[in-house]
MISE-123044 format. One record per residue (C-alpha): x, y, z. Coordinates in steps of 0.02 Angstrom, whole numbers, padded with zeros to 5 digits, always signed. Layout:
<atoms>
XYZ;...
</atoms>
This chain:
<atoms>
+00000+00000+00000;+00087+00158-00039;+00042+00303+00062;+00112+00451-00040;+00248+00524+00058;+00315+00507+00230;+00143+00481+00335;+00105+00506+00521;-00049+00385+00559;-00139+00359+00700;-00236+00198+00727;-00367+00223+00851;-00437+00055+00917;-00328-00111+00912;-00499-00242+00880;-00518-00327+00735;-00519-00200+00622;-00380-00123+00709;-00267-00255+00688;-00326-00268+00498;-00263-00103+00473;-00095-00079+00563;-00054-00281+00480;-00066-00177+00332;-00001-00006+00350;+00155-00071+00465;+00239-00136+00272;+00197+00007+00186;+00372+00106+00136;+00303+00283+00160;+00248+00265+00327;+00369+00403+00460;+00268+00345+00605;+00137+00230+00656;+00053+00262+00816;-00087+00114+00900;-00191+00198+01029;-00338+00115+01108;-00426+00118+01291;-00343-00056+01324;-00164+00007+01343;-00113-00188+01339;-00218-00227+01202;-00121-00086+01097;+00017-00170+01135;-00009-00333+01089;-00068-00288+00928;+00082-00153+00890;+00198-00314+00948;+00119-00448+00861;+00080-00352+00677;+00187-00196+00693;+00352-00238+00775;+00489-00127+00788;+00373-00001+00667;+00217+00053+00787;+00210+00146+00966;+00078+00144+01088;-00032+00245+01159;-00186+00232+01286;-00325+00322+01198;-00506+00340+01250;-00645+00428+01141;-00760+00481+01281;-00621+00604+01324;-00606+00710+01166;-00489+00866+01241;-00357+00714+01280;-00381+00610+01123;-00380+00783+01029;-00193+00821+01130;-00142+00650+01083;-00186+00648+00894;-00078+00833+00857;+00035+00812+00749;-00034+00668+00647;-00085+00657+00450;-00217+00518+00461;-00324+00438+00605;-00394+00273+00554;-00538+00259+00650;-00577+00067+00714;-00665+00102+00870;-00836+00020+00908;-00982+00113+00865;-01046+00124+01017;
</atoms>
């Protein structure tokens, strides 16, 4: 997958779909930085370890609390949302 220059992303929610997504954009060659951030601080990093390693950092990241995800996300090109619905 090429990402068209040197991208900052932000994954935001390491489920199913979250772990879809950072398989895939941990091998692409444009990525500059890959950040996993979801409410289950563990969770994030099992899934950076398992599909991301050496490529992704962590983050604890809750959506209820928009001023703190907002702080966290600065800086970033892209936020892949894979957070449940709910």
């Amino acid at each position: 997958m090429a990402l068209g220059g040197n991208m900052r992303l932000v994954v935001l929610g390491a489920g199913m779909m979250g772990r879809a997504v950072v398989y895939d954009l941990a091998r692409s060659p444009d990525l500059r930085r890959l950040l996993v951030a979801d409410k289950d601080l563990r969770r994030a990093r099992e899934v950076a370890g398992r599909y991301a390693r050496g490529v992704a950092s962590v983050a604890r990241a809750d959506a209820a609390h928009p001023k703190a995800l907002a702080r966290l996300l600065r800086g970033f090109d892209v936020v892949v949302n894979c957070t449940h619905y709910g």
